[in-house]
N, C-alpha and C positions, 0 to 999 in steps of 0.2 A: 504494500500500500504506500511507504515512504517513498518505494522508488519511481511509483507513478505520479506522484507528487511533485517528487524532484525534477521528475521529466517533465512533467508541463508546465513550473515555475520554468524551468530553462527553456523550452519551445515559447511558451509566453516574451519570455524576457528577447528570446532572438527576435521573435515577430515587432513586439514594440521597437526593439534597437532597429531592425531593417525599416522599419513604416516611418521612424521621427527620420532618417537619412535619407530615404527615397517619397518621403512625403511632397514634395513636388518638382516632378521631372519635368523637363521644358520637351513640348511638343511643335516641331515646325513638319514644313515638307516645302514638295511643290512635283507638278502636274504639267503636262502638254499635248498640246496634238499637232501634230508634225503631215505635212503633206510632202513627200518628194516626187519628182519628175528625173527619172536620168535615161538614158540610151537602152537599161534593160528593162526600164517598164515603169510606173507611176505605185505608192503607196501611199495610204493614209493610218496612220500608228498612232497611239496615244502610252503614254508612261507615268507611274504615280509612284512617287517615292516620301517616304514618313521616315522624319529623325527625329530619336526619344532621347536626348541628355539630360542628365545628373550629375551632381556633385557632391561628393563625398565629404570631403574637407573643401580647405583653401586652397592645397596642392594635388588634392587627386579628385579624378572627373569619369565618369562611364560614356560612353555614346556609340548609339547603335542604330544605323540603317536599312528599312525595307525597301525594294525596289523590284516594282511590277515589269521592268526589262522593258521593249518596245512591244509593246502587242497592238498585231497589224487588226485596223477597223476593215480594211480589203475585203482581206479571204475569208474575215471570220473564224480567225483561228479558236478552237476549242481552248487551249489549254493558253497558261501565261508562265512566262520564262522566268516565275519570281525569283528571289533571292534576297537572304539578308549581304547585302555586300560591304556593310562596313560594320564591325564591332571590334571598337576597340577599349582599354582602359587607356586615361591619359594622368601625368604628372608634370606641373611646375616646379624645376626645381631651381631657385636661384631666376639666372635672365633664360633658361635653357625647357623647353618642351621636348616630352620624354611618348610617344606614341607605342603600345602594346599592341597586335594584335590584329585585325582584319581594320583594313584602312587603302584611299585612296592616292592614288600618287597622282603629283604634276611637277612638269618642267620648264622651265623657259616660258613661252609663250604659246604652248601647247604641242609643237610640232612632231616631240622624239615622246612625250609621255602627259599623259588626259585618261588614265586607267582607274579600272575601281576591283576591288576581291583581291588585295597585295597583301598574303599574310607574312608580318614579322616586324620589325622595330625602326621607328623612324626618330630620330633627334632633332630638331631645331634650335639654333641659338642667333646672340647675337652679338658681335665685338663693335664696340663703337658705331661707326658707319657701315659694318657688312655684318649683311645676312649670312647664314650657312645652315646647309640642313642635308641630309644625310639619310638613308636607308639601303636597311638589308633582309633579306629574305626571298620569299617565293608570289609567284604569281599564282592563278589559278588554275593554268597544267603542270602546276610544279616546276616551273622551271624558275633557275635561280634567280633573282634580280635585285643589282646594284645599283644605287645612283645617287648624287653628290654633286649640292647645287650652292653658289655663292654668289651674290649680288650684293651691288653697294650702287650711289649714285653720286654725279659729279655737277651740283647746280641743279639745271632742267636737265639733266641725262642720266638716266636706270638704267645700269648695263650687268650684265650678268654671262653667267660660263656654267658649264654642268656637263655631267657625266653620266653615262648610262651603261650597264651590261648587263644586256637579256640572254641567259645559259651562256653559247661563246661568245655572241654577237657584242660588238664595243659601238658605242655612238659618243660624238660630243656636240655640244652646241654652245652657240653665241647670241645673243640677242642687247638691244638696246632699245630705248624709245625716249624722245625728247619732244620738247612744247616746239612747233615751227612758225605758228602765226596764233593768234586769238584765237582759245577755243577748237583747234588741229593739232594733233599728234603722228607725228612719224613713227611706225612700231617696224623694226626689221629684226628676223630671226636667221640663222643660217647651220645649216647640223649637217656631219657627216658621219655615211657609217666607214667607221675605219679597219673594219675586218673584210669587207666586201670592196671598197673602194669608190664607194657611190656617195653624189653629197646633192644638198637641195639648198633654197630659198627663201624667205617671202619678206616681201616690200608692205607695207600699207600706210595708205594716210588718212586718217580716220576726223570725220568732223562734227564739234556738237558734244554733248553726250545724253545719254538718257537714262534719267532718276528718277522723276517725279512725273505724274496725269501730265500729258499734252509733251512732254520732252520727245525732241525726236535729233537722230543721229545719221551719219550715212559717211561709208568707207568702200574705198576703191583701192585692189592691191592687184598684185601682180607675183606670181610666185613659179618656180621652175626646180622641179624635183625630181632626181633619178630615182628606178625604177630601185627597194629597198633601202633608199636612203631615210626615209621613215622607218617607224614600227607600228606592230598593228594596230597599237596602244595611241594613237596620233588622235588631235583632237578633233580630227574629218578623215573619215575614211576615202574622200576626193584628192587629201592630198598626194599619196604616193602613187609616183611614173605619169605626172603630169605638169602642162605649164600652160601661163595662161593667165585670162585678167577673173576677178570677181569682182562683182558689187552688190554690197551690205546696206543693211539700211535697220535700225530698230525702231519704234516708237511705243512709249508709255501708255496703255489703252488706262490705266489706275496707277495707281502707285506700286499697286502689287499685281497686275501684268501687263505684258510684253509681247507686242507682233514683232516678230523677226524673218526676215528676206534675204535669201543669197539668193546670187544668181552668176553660175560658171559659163566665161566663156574661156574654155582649155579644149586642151587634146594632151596626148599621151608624150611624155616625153620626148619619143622617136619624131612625130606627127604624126604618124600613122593610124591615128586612130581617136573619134573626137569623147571626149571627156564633159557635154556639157550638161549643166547639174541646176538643177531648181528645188528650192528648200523653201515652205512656209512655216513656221512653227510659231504658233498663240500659246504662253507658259504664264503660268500662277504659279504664286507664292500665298503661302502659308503660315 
């Protein structure tokens, strides 16, 4: 009788200790529906993703992501490609973030890495004027992945360098962007993979920006990418083994969404083959 006791004074005592620490976890997401147009055919998809954070202490944080994948409105597919793709635990320690566990990666300004399901340990800090941040582990075929990123800025100029190695494959990249005139930004990125000997591009000058109801923006670039000079992990899969102009355009429909327009006028690295791409996607926030 004492040890039934004992046991549900201590189940009691866990439960209360978990309910006062996780008594209010912050709930966001967000949502869109996507229409594309390209060479093998047209689709209309939609994607819903919900992120539940917590904090524990001062220095240590939970956060964990649902994500519905793209499921196509088209075919009417039966099934949805869910996934939690982000769980991680997090810790501040000092000026430095300490990342445990299923989490997203980015690099640069998208070109070499825009992935999500990277299990294993990411670090961020920061010295003075430069950033630096840092991860190792596995992707979600297991294969291994390094990468190691540092930026600092000089005035109006963010310039940055990084590092990437997917199982043998090595990439590096460069990227900068500075204020050109009122309200325009010049963003240029340039990455090579150095195990293959392939390297790529992209120019843009972006005008405006959009934050708030009625904000609108529009960007025209220009980019020129060998055929694996990306990875699959790239923040468009238009960009690898093509070249070519795009233009962008966003506009605030609320505060919390967004019509957003590309539209590719490319071909294939070689020219031999046209690459041209139309993208609408209307996205909320949560």
């Amino acid at each position: 009788m004492k040890k039934k006791i004992l046991a549900a004074a201590v189940l009691a005592a866990m439960t209360l200790s978990t309910a006062s620490v996780f008594a209010s976890p912050a709930f966001s997401g967000d949502s869109k529906i996507e229409f594309i147009n390209k060479d093998s055919g047209s689709d209309l998809s939609s994607r819903f993703r919900l992120n539940v954070d917590a904090s524990i202490d001062e220095n240590l944080n939970v956060h964990a992501r649902y994500n519905t994948g793209g499921y196509s409105i088209s075919d009417g597919a039966a099934t949805v490609d869910a996934s939690i793709d982000q769980a991680y635990i997090g810790a501040i320690i000092k000026d430095s973030e300490i990342r445990v566990g299923r989490q997203s990666l980015w690099l640069g300004k998208g070109m070499l890495m825009d992935g999500d399901a990277f299990n294993g340990v990411q670090v961020a800090t920061g010295i003075d004027n430069v950033a630096i941040t840092a991860f190792t582990g596995k992707d979600a075929n297991h294969d291994k992945t390094t990468q190691a990123e540092i930026g600092t800025s000089f005035g109006n100029v963010n310039v940055g360098a990084n590092y990437l190695k997917l199982d043998d494959t090595k990439f590096y990249g460069i990227n900068f962007d500075t204020k050109v005139a009122e309200n325009t930004v010049l963003n240029v990125e340039y990455v090579k993979n150095t195990t293959d000997k392939n390297d790529g591009y992209i120019a843009e000058l972006k005008v405006g920006e959009a934050v708030k109801k009625g904000d609108f923006d529009y960007a025209v670039s220009y980019r020129n990418i060998e055929d694996g000079a990306v990875t699959g992990y790239s923040t468009d899969s238009q960009f690898n083994d093509s070249k070519g102009f795009r233009v962008a355009a966003n506009y605030k429909v609320s505060d919390n969404s967004t019509l957003n327009i590309k539209q590719d006028i490319a071909e294939n690295n070689a020219g031999s083959s046209d690459k041209k791409f139309t993208d609408i996607t209307f996205s909320v926030n949560f």
